[in-house]
VOGU-3710 file (C-alpha; in Angstrom, 3 decimals, decimal comma):
1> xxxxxxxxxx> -79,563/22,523/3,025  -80,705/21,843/6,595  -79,191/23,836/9,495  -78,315/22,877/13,017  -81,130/22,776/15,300  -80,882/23,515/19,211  -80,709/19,278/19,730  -77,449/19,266/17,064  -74,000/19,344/18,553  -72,081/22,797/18,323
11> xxxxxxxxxx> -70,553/23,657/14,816  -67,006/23,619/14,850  -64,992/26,565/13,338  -62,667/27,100/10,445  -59,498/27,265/13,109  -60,975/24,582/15,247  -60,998/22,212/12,344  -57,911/23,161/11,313  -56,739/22,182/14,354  -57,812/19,146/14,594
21> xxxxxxxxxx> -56,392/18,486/11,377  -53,567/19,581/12,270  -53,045/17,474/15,063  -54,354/14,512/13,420  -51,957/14,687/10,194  -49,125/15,602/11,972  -49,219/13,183/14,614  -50,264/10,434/11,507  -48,050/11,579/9,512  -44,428/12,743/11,762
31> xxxxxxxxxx> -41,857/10,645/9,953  -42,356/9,815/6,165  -40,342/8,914/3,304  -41,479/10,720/0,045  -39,916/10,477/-3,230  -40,584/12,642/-6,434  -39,205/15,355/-8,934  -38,167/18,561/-6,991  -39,907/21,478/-9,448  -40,721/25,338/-8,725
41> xxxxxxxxxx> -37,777/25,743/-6,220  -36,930/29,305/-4,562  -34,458/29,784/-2,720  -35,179/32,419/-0,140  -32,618/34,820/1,013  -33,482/33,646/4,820  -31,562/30,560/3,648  -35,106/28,409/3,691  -35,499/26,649/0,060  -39,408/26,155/-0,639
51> xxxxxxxxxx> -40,198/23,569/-3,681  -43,300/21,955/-5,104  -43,182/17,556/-5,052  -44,630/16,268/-7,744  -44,951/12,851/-9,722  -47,495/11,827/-12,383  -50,754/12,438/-10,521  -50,034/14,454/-7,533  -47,786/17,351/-5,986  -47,221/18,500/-2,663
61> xxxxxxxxxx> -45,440/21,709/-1,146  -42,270/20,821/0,334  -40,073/23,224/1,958  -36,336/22,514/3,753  -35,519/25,143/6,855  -32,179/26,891/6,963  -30,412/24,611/9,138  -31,240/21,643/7,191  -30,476/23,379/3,755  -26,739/24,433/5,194
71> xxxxxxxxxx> -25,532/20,324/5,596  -27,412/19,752/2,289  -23,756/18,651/-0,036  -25,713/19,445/-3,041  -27,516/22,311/-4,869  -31,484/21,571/-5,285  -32,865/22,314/-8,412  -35,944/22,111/-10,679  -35,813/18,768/-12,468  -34,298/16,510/-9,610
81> xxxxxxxxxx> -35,541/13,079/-8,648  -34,770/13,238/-4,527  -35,973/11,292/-1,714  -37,368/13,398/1,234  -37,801/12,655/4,676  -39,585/14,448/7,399  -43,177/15,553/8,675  -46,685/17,041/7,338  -47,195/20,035/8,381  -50,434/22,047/8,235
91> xxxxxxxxxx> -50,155/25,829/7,911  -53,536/27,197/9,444  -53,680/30,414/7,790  -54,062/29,197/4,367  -55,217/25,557/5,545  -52,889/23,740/3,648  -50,486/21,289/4,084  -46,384/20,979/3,769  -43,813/18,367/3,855  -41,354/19,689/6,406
101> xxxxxxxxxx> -37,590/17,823/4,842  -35,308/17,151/7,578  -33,200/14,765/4,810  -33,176/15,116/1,562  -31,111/12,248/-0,511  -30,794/12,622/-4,685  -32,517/9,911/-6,314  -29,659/7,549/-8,653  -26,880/9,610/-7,377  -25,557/9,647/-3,763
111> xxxxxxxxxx> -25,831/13,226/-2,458  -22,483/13,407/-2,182  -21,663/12,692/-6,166  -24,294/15,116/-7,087  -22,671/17,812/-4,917  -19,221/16,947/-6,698  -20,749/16,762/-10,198  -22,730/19,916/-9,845  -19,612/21,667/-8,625  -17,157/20,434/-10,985
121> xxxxxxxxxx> -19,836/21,984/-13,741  -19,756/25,078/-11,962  -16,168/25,933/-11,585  -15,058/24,396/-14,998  -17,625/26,805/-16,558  -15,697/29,436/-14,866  -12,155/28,497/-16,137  -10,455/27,058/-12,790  -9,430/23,144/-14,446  -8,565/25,008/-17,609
131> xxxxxxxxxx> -4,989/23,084/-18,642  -3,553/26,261/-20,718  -3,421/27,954/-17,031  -1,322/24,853/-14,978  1,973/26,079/-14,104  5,346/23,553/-14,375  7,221/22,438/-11,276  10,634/24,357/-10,703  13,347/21,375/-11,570  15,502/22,142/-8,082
141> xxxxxxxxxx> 12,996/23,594/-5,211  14,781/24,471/-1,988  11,896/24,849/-0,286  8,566/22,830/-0,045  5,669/23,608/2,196  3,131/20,814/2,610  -0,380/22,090/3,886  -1,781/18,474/5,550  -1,718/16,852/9,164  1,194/16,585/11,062
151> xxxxxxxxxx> 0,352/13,520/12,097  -1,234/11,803/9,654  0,322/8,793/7,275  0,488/11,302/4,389  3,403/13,670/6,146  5,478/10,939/6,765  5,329/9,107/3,544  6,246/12,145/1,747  9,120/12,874/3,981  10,688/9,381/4,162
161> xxxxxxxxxx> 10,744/9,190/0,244  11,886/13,013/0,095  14,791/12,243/2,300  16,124/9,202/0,815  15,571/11,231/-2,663  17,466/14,622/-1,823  18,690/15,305/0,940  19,176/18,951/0,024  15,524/19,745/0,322  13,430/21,981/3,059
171> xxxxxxxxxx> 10,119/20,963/3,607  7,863/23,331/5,605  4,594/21,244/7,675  1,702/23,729/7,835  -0,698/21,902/10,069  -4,353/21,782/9,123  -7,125/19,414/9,783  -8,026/17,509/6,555  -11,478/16,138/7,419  -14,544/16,860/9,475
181> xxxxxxxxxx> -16,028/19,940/10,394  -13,749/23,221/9,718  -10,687/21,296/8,040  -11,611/22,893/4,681  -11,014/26,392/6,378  -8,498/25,623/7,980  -6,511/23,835/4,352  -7,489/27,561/3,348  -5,799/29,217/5,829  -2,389/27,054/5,402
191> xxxxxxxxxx> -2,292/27,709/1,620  -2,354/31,255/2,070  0,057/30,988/5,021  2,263/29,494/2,559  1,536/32,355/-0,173  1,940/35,238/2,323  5,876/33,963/3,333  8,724/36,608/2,905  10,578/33,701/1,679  7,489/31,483/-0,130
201> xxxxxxxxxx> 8,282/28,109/-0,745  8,896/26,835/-4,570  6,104/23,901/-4,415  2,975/23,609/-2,465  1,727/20,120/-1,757  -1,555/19,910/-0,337  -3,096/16,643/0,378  -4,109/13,715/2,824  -4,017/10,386/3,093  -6,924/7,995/1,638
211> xxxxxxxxxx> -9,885/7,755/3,398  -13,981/7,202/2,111  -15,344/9,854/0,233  -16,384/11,483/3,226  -13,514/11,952/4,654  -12,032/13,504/1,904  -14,935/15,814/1,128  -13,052/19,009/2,489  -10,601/19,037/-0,722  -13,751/19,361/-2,835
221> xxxxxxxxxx> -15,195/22,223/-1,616  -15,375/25,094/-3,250  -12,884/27,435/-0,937  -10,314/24,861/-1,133  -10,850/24,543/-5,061  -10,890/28,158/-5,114  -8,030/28,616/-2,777  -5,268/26,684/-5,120  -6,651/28,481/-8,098  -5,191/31,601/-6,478
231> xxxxxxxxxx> -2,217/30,370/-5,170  1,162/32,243/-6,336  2,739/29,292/-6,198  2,584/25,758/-8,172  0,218/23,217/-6,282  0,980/19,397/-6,045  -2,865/18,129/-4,906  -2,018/14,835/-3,005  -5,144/13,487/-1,854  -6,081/9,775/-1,272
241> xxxxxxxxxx> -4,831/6,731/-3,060  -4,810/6,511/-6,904  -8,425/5,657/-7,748  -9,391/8,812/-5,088  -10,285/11,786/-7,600  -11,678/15,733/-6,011  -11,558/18,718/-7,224  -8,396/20,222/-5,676  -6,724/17,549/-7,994  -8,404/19,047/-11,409
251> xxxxxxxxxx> -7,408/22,361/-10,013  -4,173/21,821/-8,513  -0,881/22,246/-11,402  0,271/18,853/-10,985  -1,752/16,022/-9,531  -0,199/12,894/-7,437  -1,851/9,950/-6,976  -0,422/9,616/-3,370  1,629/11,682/-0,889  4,913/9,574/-1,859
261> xxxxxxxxxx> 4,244/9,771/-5,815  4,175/13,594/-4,619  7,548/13,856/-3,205  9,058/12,010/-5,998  7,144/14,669/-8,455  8,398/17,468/-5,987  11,885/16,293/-5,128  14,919/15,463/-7,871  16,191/11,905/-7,383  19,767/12,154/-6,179
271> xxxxxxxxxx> 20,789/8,722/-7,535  19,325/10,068/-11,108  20,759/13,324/-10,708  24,354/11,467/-10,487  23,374/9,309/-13,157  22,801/11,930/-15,705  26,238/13,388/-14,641  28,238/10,941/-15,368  26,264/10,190/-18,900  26,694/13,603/-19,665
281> xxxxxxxxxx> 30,377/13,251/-18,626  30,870/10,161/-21,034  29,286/11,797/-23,344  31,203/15,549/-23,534  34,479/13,019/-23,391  33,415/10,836/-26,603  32,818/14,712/-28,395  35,630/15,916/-27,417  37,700/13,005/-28,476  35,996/12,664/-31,784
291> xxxxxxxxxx> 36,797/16,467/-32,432  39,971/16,123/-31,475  40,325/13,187/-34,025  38,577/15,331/-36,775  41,344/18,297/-36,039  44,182/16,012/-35,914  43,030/14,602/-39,920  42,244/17,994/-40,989  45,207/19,226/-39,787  47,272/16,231/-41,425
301> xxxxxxxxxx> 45,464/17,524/-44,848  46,421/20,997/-44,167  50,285/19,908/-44,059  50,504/18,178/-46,918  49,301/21,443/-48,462  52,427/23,474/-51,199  51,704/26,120/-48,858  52,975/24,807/-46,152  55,794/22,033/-47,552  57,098/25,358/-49,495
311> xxxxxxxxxx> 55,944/28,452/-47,230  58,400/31,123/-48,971  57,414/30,047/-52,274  54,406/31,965/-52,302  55,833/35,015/-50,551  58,452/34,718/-53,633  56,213/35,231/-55,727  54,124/37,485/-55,146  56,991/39,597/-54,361  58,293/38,851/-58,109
321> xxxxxxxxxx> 54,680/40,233/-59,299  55,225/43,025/-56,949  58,205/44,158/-58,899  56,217/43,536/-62,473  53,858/45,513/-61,461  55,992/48,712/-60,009  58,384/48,648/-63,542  55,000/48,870/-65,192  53,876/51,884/-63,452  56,438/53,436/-64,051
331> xxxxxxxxxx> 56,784/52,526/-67,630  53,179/53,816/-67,919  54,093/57,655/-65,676  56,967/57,789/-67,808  54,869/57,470/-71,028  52,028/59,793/-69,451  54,709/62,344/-68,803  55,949/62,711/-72,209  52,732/62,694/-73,582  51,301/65,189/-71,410
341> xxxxxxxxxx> 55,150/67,688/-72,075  54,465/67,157/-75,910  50,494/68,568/-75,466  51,733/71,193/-73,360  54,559/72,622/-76,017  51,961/72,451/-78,524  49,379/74,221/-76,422  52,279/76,892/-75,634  53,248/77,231/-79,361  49,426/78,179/-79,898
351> xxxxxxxxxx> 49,156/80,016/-77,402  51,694/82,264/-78,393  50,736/82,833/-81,449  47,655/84,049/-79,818  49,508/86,144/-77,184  49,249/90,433/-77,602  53,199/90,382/-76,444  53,533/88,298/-79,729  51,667/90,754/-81,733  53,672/93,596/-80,559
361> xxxxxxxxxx> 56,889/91,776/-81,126  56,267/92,162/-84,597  55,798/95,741/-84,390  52,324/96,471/-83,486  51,263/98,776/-80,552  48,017/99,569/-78,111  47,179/102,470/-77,139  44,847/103,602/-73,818  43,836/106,577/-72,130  44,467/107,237/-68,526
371> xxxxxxxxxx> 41,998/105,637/-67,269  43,250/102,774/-68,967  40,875/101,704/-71,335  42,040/101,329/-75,095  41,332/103,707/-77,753  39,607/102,197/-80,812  38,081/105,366/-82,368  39,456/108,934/-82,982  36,566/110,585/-82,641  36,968/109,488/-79,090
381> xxxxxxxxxx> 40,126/111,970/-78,591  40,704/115,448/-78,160  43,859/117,790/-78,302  45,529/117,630/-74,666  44,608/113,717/-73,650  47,372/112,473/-72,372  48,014/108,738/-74,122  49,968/105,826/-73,025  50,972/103,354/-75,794  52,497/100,087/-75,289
391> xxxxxxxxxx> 55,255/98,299/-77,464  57,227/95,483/-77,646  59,625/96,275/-75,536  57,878/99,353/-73,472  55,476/102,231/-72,597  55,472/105,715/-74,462  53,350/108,835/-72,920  52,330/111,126/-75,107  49,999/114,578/-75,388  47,581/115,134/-78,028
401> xxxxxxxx> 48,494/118,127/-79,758  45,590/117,505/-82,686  43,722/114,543/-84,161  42,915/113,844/-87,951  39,892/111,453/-88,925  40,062/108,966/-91,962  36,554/109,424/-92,805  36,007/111,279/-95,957
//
């Protein structure tokens, strides 16, 4: 390896030929298109988002500053086929070199429908365009609050068809910007206006007329989306025309194609309202004529009845069964009666032959000592006790004077 001799031209150093490369690759290189698959991507918590982009035989570090990476309308991710455009940028402490993205566009899909597909995914995963959770629309709202601009063709559409619907109806404008920078905070805002009302309305509408997808970007971000989710009260999303589909309109409870078809969701037709009256009228008059017709044959029927041609005929009758019956009863206490005297004299007759009166009738006695109980034994006596006997007709009280035992 030869090395410079006094004659050779000064050796340039590592940061001097960085710097010239530098220069020269930026200044080449200041405004490129690159396309490729977006792999290895970090987002940093400064808000920068560094990636590696690669294709079949090559990758180079890419990186996207904060400010850039805020307007980005879609999430980048390992796996995605973008376009970038920006600068190469050498980074002298490590001597390598960066493609600086001041545009990033998704490859296939505008950026736009990538940010709307990627959040759709998101928020569906997390339950907000579940249908089990939409809420119906009251049949009669008094009050409506519509969360649009007050000037715009969308206010007055829904008014002039409201009006000529029901005339009965409040509607409550809550001015917001729908498009551009801020509107989507400011939609925010009005919805919870409308949810923080001592007297909250019975509908929301919120919605806009049509526009391109641009301008109608603020009802699919995320706060919006996230904003009807928690609204208290049912949400009518009216954005657009009828082929115009975002995200407030898979979250809202009831979507209208336009702002009129939302005012004839919202608001009870009048004309229809009187037309159901009067059907219902007709028909509660053809009922109660046909049940008057069914009361007037069954009551026909009923007069034809014996009962009725003949009314004391019955009462006759049973009154003749009353008297049956009572002579029968008392047929049957009569019988009882002599029945029960008969077992009575016969229960008297033996009981009299049982009775001690009886017994002493026929000249028998008993005999007790004081105390009362009855003297059975003579060994039991002494001279002196004082006796009382009873007879038929009578007591006797006697002394002993002496007592003689049969017992031999």
């Amino acid at each position: 390896m030869s090395s410079p001799s006094s004659s050779s031209p000064s050796a340039l150093t590592v940061s001097q030929l960085t710097a010239l490369l530098k220069g020269t690759v930026e200044e080449s290189f200041h405004d490129v298109w690159v396309s490729g698959e977006v792999t290895g991507v970090t987002h940093h918590r400064s808000g920068h988002i560094y990636f590696t982009l690669k294709d079949d035989a090559s990758k180079i570090r890419g990186v996207v500053w904060r400010t850039t990476a805020q307007r980005l309308k879609f999430q980048v991710k390992d796996g995605l086929e973008v376009l970038c455009r920006g600068g190469i940028e050498v980074y002298p402490p490590r001597g390598d070199y960066s493609l600086v993205c001041r545009q990033m566009e998704p490859r296939g899909l505008g950026a736009l429908q990538l940010a709307f597909k990627q959040l759709q995914e998101k928020l569906a995963a997390a339950g907000l365009f579940d249908a089990d959770r939409k809420r119906p629309l009251p049949r009669f709202p008094r009050r409506i609050a519509f969360v649009t601009s007050p000037t715009g063709a969308a206010i007055h559409d829904f008014l002039q068809v409201a009006g000529r619907r029901f005339r009965g109806t409040h509607v409550l404008i809550i001015p917001a910007r729908v498009q551009g920078t801020g509107a989507a905070a400011e939609i925010v805002r009005g919805i919870e206006i409308a949810n923080s009302l001592a007297e909250p309305p019975d509908i929301l509408v919120v919605g806009r007329g049509g526009g391109s997808v641009e301008d109608l970007w603020s009802f699919n971000e995320e706060i919006v989306v996230r904003a009807i989710h928690a609204s208290k009260i049912p949400v009518i999303s009216a954005v657009g025309h009828e082929v115009d589909v975002t995200l407030a309109d898979l979250v809202a409870d009831v979507r209208a194609l336009t702002p009129s078809e939302a005012a004839e969701l919202a608001v009870p037709s009048a004309q229809e309202l009187v037309a159901q009256i009067a059907g219902l009228q007709r028909q509660m008059t053809k009922n109660l004529r046909s049940r008057v017709s069914s009361a007037r044959t069954h009551l026909q029927i009923l007069s034809r009845r014996p009962v009725f041609a003949r009314p004391l005929s019955r009462i006759q009758l049973l009154s003749r069964r009353l008297d049956d019956l009572d002579e029968a009863a008392s047929r049957s206490v009569r019988r009882r009666q002599s029945r029960l005297r008969e077992k009575l004299a016969s229960l008297s007759a033996r009981l009299e032959t049982l009775s001690p009166l009886a017994t002493l009738s026929r000249g028998y006695s008993v005999t007790t000592r004081e105390d009362g109980s009855i003297v059975r034994d003579v060994q039991d006596l002494a001279a002196n006790d004082i006796l009382r006997t009873q007879i038929a007709h009578g007591k006797i009280t006697s002394r002993i004077l002496s007592t003689e035992s049969s017992d031999k």
